[in-house]
N, C-alpha and C positions, 0 to 999 in steps of 0.2 A: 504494500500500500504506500506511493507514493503521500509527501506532505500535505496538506490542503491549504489551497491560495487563496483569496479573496476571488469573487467571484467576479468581479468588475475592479478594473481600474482604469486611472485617467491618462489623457495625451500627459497632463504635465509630469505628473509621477512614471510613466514609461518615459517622458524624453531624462530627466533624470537620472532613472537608473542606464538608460542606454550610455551616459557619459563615462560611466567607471565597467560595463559591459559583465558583470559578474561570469564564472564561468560556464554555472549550471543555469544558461538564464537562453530563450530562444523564442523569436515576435516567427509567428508566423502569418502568411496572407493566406486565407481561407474562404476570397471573395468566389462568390456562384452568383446569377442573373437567371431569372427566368429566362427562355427560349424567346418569349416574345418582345424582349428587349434587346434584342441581337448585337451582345456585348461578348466581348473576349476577355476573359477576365485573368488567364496567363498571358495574354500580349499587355492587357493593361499593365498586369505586376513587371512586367519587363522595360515598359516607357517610365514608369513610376511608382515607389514604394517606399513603406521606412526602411531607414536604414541597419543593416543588420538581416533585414527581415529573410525569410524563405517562403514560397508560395506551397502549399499543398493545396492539391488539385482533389475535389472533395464530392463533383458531382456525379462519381461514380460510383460514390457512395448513400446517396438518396433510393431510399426505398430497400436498398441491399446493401445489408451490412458486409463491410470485407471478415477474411475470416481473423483470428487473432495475429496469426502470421503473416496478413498479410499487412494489416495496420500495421503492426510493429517497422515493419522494413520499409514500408513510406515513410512512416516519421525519424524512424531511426536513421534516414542518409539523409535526412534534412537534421540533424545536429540534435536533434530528441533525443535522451536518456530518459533511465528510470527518475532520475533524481532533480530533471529540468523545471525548471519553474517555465509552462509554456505561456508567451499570450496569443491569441487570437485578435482579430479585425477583418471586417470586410470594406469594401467600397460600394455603399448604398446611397444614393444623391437622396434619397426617398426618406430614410426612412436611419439614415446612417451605418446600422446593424441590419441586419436579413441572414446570412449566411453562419454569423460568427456563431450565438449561440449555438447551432446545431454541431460544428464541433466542439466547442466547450463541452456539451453531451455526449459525445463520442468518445474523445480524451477521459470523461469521467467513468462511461458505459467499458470502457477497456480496462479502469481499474486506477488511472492518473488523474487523481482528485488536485494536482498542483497546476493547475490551469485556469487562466482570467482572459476577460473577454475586454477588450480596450471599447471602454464606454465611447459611445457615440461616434468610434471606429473611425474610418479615415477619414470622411469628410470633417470628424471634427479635430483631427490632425493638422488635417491642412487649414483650418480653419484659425488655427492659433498660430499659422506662420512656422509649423515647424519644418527642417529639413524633408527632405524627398532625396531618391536617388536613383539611378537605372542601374544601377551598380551590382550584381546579381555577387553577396560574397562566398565563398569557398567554406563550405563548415566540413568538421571532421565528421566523419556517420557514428553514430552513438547505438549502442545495445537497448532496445525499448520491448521490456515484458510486457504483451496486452494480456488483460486477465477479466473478463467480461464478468459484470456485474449481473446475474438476472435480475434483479429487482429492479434495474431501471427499464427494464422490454417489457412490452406485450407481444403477443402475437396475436393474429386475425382468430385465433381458436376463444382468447381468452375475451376480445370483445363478444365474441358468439355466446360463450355460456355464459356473460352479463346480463344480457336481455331478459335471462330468467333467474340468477342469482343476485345481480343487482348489487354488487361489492364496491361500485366503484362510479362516479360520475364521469362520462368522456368530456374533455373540453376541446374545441378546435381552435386552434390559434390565429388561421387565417382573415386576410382583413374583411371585415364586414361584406363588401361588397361581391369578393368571392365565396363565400361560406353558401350567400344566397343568389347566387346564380346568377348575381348582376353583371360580371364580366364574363368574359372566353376565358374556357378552360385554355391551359397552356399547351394541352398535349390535346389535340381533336379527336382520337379515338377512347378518351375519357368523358361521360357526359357531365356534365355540372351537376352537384348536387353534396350531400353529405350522407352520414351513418344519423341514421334514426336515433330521436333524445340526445344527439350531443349540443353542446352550450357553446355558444360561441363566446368565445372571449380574446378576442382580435389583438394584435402584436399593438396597432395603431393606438392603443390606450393603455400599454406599457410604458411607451417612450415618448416625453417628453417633444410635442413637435417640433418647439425654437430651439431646444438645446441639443436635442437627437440622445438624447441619454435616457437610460432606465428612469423611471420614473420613482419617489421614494415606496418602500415599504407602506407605509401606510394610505398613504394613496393605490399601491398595487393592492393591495387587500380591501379597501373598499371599492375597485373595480370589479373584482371576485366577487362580492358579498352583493351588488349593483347586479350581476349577473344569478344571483341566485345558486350561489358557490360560494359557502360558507368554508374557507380554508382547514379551519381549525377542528368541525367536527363532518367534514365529507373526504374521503380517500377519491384523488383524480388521475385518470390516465388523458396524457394529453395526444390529440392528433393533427391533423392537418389534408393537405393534399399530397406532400413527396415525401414524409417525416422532417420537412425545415423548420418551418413557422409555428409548428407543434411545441419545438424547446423555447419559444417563448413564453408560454406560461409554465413552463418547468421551471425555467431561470426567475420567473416569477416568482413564485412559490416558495424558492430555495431562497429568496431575497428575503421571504415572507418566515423563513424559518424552517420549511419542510421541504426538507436536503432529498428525499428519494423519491419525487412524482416521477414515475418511469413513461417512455413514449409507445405507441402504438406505430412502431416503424411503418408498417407498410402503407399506411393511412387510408386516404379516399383512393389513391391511386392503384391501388393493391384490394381494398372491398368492392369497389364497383365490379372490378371482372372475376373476385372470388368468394364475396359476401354471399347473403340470401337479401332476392331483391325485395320481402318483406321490409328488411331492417335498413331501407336504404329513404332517401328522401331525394325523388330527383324532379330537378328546376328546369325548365325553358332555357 
């Protein structure tokens, strides 16, 4: 069991510690875009990134988790050890974060609880004038044990026997607008729509619009409680559409104090074409 990091930290306390570069210390870029945003987001990280940083390519890991072995030897030749203190960022003009949480979850799902996710991520980087660089640097490959946690997964089996056990409230993280079928799916042979009784409780009233930052603890829990998702005496599995947007009410939660809400990986993108279409809710 890796050490446990704070779950968020700031551009100014990363540009800080990046001055004295500790040894067990490594920024990854973990930026993904939707498909319909038709962004490159390894070409991005090569025009532009913090410094130090290494890009892990992360969306091939949506919806299908790699296996322990094979995480490990991603992260591990990008400068990951057991003992790294990692942080995450993404580059979201929207919304700041999008991608990061979901490996924050990953790094903790593999059993590496020493991992923070750089509030308000790169737009709020650049946004305070700190350096940038194209500068891609040479890390040593470090040894990285993954060691999956079950208690952070679900699987498609465990929301099925819900329906009738009823252990657990689903919450869906995605924004409002997608939940309810107001936009295009990203992927067109997925219909719009969600898993039956789940709650939406959207990334967009996490974070802070002006500042792009997590929003306080208390305020996260009266957005929960606003949704009819009493933190304190309801057990949540959180979902989404690809398992992304789902880890933000995980990171939520964990803000809130309750460190284990595990995700329903495979999410809407995975129940539509293997659920039962009683349990399903589908939109125009």
């Amino acid at each position: 069991m890796s050490s446990q990091a704070p779950p968020l930290i700031s551009a100014s306390i990363l540009k800080e510690t990046l001055k004295t570069m500790p040894a067990n210390f490594q920024v990854l870029d973990v930026s993904w875009h939707l498909p319909t945003f038709n962004r490159d987001a390894p070409e991005e990280f090569t025009e532009k990134h913090i410094p130090t940083a290494q890009f892990l390519q992360t969306e091939a890991y949506n919806n299908k988790l790699p296996t322990p072995e094979q995480f490990g030897e991603d992260v591990g030749k990008l400068g990951v050890g057991d003992d790294t203190h990692v942080v995450v960022y993404d580059n979201n003009p929207t919304f700041g974060m999008f991608s990061a949480p979901r490996a924050w979850w990953l790094f903790r799902y593999y059993g590496h609880e020493n991992v923070s996710i750089l509030d308000g991520g790169f737009p709020k980087w650049e946004e305070a004038g700190y350096e940038t660089t194209d500068v891609v640097d040479k890390v040593e490959p470090k040894t990285f044990k993954a060691n999956p946690n079950a208690a952070l997964l679900r699987t498609m089996a465990d929301i099925e026997a819900n329906f009738k056990k009823k252990r657990f409230t689903l919450v869906d993280g995605r924004p409002a607008n997608s939940f309810l079928g107001l936009t295009p799916y990203p992927w067109p042979e997925i219909k719009r729509g969600h898993i039956k009784g789940a709650i939406n409780v959207p990334l967009s009233l996490l974070i802070d619009s002006g500042t792009k930052q997590m929003k306080s603890a208390d305020v996260i829990r009266a957005v929960f409680k606003e949704a009819d998702v009493d933190l304190d005496t309801v057990s949540i599995v959180a979902t989404c559409g690809c398992g992304v947007t789902a880890c933000f009410p995980v990171l939520g939660a964990y803000l809130c104090g309750h460190e284990a809400v595990p995700v329903y990986d495979g999410s809407w993108t995975e129940y539509y074409v293997k659920g039962k279409p009683e349990n399903m809710v589908l939109l125009s």
